[in-house]
ROSE-4610 file (N, C-alpha, C; in Angstrom, 1 decimal, always signed):
// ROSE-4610
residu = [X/X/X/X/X/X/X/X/X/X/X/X/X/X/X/X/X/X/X/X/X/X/X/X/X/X/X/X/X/X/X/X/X/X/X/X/X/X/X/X/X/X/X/X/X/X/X/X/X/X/X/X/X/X/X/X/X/X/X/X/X/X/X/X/X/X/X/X/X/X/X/X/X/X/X/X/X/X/X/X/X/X/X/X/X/X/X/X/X/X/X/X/X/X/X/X/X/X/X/X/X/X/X/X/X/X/X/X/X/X/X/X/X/X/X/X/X/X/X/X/X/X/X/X/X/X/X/X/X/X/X/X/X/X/X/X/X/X/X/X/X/X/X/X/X/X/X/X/X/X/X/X/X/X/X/X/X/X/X/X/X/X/X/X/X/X/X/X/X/X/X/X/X/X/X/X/X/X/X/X/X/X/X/X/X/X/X/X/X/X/X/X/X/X/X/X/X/X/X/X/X/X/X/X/X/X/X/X/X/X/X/X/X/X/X/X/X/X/X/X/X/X/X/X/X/X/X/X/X/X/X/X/X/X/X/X/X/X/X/X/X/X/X/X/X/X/X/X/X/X/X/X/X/X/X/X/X/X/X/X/X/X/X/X/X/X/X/X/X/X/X/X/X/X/X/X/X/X/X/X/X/X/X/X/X/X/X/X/X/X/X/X/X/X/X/X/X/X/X/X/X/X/X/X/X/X/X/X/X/X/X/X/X/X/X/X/X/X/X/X/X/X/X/X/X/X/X/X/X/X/X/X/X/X/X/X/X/X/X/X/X/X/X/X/X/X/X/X/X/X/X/X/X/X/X/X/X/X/X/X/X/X/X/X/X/X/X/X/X/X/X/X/X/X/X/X/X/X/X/X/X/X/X/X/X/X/X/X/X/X/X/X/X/X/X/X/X/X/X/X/X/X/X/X/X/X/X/X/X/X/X/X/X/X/X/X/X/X/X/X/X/X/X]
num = [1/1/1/2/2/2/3/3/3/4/4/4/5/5/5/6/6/6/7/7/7/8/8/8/9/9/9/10/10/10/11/11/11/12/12/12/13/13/13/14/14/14/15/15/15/16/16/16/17/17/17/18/18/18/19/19/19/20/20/20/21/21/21/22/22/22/23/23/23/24/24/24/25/25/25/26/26/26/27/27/27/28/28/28/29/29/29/30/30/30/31/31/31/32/32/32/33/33/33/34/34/34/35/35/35/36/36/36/37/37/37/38/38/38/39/39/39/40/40/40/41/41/41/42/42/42/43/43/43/44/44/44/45/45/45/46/46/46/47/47/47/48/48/48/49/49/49/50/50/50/51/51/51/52/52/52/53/53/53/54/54/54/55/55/55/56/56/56/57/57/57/58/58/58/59/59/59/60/60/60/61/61/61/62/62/62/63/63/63/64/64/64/65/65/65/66/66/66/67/67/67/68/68/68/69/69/69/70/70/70/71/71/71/72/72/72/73/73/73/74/74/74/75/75/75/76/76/76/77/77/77/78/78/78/79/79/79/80/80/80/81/81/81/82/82/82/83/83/83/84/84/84/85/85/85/86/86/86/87/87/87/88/88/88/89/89/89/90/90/90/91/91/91/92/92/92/93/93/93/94/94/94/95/95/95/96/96/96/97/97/97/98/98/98/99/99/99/100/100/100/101/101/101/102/102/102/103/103/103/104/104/104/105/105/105/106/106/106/107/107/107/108/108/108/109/109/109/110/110/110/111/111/111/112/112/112/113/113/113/114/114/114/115/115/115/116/116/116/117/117/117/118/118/118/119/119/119/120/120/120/121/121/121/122/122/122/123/123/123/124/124/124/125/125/125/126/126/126/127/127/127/128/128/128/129/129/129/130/130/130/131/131/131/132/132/132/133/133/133/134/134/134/135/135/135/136/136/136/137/137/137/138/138/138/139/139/139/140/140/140/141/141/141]
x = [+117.1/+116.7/+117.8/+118.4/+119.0/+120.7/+120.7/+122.1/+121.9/+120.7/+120.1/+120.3/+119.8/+119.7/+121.3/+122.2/+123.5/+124.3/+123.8/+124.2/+124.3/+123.0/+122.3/+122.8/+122.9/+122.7/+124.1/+124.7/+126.4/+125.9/+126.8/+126.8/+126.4/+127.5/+126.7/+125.4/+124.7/+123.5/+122.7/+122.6/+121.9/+122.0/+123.9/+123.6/+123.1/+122.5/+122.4/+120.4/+119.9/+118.6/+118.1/+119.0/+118.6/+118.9/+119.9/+119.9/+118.9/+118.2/+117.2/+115.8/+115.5/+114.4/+113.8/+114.6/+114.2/+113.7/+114.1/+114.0/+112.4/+111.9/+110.3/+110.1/+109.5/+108.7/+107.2/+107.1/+105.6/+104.9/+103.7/+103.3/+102.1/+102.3/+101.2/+100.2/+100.3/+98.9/+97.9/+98.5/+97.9/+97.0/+95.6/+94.6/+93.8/+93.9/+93.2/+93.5/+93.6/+93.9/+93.1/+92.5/+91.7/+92.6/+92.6/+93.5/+92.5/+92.9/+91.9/+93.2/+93.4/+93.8/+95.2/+95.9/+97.2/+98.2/+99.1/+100.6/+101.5/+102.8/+103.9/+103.7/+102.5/+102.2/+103.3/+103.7/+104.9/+106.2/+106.2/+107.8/+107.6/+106.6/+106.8/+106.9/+107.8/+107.9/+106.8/+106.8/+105.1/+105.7/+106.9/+107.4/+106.6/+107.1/+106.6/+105.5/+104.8/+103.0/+102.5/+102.9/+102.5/+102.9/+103.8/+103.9/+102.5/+101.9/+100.8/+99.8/+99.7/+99.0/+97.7/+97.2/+96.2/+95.3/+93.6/+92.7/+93.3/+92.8/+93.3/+92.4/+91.1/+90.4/+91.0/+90.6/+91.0/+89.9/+90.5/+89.0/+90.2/+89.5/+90.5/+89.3/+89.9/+89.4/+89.3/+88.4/+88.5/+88.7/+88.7/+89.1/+90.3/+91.5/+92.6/+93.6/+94.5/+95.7/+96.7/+96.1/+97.8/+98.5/+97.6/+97.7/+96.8/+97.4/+96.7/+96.5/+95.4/+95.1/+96.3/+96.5/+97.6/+98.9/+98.9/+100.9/+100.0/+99.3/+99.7/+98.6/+97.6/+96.1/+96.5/+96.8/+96.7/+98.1/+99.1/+100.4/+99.3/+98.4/+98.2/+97.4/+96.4/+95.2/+95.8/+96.8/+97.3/+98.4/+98.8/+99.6/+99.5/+98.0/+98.1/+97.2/+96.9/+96.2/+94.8/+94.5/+93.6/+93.0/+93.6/+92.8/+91.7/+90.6/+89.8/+89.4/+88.9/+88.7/+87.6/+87.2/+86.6/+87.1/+86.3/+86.5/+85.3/+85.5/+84.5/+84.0/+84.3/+83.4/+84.1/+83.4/+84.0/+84.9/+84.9/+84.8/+85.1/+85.8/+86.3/+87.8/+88.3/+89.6/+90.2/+92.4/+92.3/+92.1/+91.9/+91.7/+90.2/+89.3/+88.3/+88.0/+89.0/+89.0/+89.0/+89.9/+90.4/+89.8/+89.6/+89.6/+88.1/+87.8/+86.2/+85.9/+85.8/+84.7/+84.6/+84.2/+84.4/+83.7/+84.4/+83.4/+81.8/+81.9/+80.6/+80.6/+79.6/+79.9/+79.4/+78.1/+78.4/+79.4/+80.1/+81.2/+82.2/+81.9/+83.0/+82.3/+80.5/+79.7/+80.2/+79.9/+79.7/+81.4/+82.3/+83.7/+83.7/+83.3/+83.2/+82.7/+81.6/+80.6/+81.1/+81.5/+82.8/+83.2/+84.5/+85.3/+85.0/+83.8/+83.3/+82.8/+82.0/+81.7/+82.7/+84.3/+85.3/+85.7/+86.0/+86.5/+85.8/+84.6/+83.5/+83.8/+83.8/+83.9/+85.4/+86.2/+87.5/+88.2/+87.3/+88.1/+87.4/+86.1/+84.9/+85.7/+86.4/+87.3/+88.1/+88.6/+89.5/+88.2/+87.3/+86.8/+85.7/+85.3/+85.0/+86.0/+87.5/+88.8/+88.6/+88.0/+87.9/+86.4/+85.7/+84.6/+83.4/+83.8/+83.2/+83.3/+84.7/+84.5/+85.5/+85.0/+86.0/+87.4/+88.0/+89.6/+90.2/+89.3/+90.5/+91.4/+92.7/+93.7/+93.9/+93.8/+94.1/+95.4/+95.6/+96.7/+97.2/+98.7/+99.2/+99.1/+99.0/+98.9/+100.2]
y = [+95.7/+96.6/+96.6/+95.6/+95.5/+96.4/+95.9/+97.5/+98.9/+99.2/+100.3/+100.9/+100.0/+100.4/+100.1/+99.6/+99.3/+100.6/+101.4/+102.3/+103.9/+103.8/+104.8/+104.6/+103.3/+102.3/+101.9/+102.1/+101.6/+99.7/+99.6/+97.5/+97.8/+98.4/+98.0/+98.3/+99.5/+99.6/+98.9/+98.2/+96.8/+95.9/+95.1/+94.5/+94.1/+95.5/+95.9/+95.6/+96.3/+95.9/+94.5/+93.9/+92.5/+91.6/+91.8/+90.9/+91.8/+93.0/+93.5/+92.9/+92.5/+92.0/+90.9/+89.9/+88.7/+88.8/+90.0/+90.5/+90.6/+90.0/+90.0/+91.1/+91.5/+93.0/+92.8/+91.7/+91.7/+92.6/+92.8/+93.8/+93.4/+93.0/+92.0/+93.1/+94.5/+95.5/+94.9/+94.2/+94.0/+93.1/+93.1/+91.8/+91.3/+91.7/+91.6/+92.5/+92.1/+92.6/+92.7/+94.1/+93.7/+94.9/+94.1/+94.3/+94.9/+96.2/+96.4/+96.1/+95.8/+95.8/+95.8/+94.5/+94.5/+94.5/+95.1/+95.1/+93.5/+93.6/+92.5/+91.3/+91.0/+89.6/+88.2/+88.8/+87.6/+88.0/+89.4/+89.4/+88.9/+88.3/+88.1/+86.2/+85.7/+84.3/+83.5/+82.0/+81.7/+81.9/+81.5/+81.0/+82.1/+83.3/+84.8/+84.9/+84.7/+84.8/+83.5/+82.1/+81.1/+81.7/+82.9/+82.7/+84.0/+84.4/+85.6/+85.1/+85.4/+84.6/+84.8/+86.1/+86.5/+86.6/+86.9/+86.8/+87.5/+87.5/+88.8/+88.6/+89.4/+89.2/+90.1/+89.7/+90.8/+91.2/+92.4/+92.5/+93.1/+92.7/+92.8/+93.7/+94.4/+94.3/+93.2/+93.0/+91.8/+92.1/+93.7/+94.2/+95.2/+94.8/+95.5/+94.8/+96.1/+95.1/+95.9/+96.6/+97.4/+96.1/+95.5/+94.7/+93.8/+93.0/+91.6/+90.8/+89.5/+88.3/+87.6/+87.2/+86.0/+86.8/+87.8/+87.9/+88.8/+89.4/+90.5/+89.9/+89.0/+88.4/+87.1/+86.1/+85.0/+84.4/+85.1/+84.6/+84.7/+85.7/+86.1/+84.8/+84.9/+83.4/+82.4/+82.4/+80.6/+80.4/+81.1/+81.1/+81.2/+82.9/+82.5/+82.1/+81.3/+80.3/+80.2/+81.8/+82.4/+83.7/+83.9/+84.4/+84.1/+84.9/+85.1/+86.1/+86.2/+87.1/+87.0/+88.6/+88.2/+89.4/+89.0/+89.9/+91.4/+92.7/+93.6/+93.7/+93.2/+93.4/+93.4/+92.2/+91.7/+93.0/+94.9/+95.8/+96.6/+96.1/+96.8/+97.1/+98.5/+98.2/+98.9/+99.2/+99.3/+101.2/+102.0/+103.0/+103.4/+102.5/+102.5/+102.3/+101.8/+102.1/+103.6/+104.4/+105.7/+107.0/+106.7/+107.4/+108.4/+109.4/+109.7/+109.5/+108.8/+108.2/+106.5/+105.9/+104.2/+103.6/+102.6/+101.7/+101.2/+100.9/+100.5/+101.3/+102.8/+103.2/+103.0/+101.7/+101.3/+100.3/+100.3/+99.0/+99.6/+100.7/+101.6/+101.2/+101.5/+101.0/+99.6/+98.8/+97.4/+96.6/+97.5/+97.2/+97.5/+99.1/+99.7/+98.5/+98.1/+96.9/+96.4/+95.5/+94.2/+94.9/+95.9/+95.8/+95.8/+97.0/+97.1/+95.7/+94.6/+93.6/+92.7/+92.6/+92.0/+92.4/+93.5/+93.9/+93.9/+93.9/+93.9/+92.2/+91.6/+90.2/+89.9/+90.0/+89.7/+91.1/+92.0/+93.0/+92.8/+92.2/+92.1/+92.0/+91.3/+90.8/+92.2/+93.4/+94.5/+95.1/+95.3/+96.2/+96.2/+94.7/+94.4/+95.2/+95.3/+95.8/+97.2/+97.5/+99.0/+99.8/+98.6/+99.1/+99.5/+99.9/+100.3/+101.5/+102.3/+103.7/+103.7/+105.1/+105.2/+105.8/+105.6/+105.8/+105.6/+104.3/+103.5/+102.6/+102.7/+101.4/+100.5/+99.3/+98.2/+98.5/+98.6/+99.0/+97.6/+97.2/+96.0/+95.1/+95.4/+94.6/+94.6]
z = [+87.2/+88.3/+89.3/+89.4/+90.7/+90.1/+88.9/+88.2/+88.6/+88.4/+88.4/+90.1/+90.9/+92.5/+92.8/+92.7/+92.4/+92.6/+91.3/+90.5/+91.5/+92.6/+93.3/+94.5/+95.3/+96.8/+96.3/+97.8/+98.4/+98.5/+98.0/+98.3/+100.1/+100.9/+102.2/+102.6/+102.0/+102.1/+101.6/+100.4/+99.7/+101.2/+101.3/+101.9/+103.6/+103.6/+105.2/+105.3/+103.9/+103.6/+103.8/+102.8/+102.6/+104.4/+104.8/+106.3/+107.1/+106.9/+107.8/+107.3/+106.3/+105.2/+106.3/+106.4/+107.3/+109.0/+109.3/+111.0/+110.8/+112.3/+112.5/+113.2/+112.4/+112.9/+113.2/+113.7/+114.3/+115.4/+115.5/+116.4/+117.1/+118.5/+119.0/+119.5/+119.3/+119.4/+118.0/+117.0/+115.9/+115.8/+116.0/+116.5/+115.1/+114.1/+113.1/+111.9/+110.3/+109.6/+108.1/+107.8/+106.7/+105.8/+104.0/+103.7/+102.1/+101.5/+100.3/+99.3/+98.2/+96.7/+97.3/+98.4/+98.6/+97.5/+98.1/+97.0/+97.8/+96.9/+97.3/+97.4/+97.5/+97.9/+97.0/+95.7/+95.6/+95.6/+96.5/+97.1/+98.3/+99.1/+100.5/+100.7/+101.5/+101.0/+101.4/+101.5/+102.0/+103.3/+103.5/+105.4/+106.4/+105.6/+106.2/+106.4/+105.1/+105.4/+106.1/+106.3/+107.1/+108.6/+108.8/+110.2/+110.9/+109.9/+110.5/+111.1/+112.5/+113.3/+113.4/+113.3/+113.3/+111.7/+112.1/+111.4/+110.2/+108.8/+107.8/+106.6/+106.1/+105.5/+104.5/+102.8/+101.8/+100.6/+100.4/+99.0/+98.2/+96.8/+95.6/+94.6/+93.4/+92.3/+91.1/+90.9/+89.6/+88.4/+88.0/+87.1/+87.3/+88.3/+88.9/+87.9/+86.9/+86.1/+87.1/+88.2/+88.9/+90.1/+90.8/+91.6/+91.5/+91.1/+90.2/+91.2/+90.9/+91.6/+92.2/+90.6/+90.7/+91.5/+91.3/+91.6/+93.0/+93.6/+94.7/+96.0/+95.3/+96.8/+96.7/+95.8/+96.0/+96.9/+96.9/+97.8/+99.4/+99.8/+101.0/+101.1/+100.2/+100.8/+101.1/+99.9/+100.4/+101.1/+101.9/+102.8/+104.1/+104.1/+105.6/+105.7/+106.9/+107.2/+107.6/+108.2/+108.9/+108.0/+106.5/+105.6/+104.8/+104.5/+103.5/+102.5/+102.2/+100.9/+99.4/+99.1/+98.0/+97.0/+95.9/+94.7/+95.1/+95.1/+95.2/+94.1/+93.0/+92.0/+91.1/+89.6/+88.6/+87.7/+87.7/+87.1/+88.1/+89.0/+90.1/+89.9/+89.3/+89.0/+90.6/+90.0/+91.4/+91.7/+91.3/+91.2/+92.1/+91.5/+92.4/+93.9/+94.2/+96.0/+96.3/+95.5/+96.2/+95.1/+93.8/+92.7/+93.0/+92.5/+92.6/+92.1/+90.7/+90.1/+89.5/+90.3/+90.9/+90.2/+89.0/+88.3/+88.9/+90.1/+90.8/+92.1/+92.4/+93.0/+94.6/+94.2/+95.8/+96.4/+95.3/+95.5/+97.3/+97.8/+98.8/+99.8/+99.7/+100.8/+100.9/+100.3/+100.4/+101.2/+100.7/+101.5/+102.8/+102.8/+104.4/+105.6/+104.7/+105.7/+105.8/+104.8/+104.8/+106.2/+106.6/+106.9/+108.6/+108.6/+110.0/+110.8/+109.6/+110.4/+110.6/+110.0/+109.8/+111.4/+111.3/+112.8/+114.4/+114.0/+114.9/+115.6/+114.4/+114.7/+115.8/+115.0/+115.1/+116.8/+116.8/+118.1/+119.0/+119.3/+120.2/+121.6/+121.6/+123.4/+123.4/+122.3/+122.5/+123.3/+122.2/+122.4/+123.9/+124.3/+125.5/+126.8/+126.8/+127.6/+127.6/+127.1/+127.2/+127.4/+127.5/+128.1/+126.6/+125.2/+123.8/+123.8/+124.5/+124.2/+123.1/+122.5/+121.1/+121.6/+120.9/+120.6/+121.7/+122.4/+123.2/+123.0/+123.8/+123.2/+124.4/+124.5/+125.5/+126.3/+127.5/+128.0/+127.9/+127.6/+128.1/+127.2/+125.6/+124.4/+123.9]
């Protein structure tokens, strides 16, 4: 792969990528993170995911071969420290988050909830700063 991108991408452009890769691009508006059928999780190192400070709950499919357990949710659990997570469903591939017709189709409900009470929990002090009106943003985050 890396001949291939070689072949397309100037050496200084690789090597411009790769020293930008490491720069922290954190974003302290970011108070909580819920995460459906993540990608990368074993391109990202543990160092990286140990330093995510904030809450970050995840739902996977159990029947997902696009974004697997082992290689794309389990770097995130065990690393950051303040993650949890479950399976949405043993037959939950990953198509069924987005696809119209979803191996289990209240499997969408049951995440939505997940995700509203995830946030509810985790924004309660934002959403106290603003009084509970919608599409407000905290000034000064």
């Amino acid at each position: 792969m890396l001949a291939a991108l070689r072949q397309k991408v100037s050496e200084d452009v690789i090597s411009a990528a790769v020293n930008a890769a490491g720069a922290d691009v954190s974003d302290s508006r970011v108070r909580a993170a819920f995460q459906v059928a993540p990608g990368i999780g074993s391109l990202l190192t543990p160092e990286s995911l140990r330093a995510v400070p904030i809450p970050v709950e995840i739902r996977w499919g159990g029947a997902d071969t696009i974004m697997t357990f082992e290689q794309n949710i389990r770097p995130y659990l065990e690393n950051i420290s303040s993650s949890s997570g479950r399976s949405a469903g043993p037959e939950v591939r990953h198509g069924d988050f987005l696809e119209p017709d979803p191996a289990d189709p209240a499997m969408r409900s049951r995440v939505g909830a997940d995700a509203a009470g995830f946030f509810r929990e985790h924004l309660t002090d934002w959403t106290a700063q603003c009084g509970g009106t919608n599409g407000c943003l905290p000034q000064g985050c």
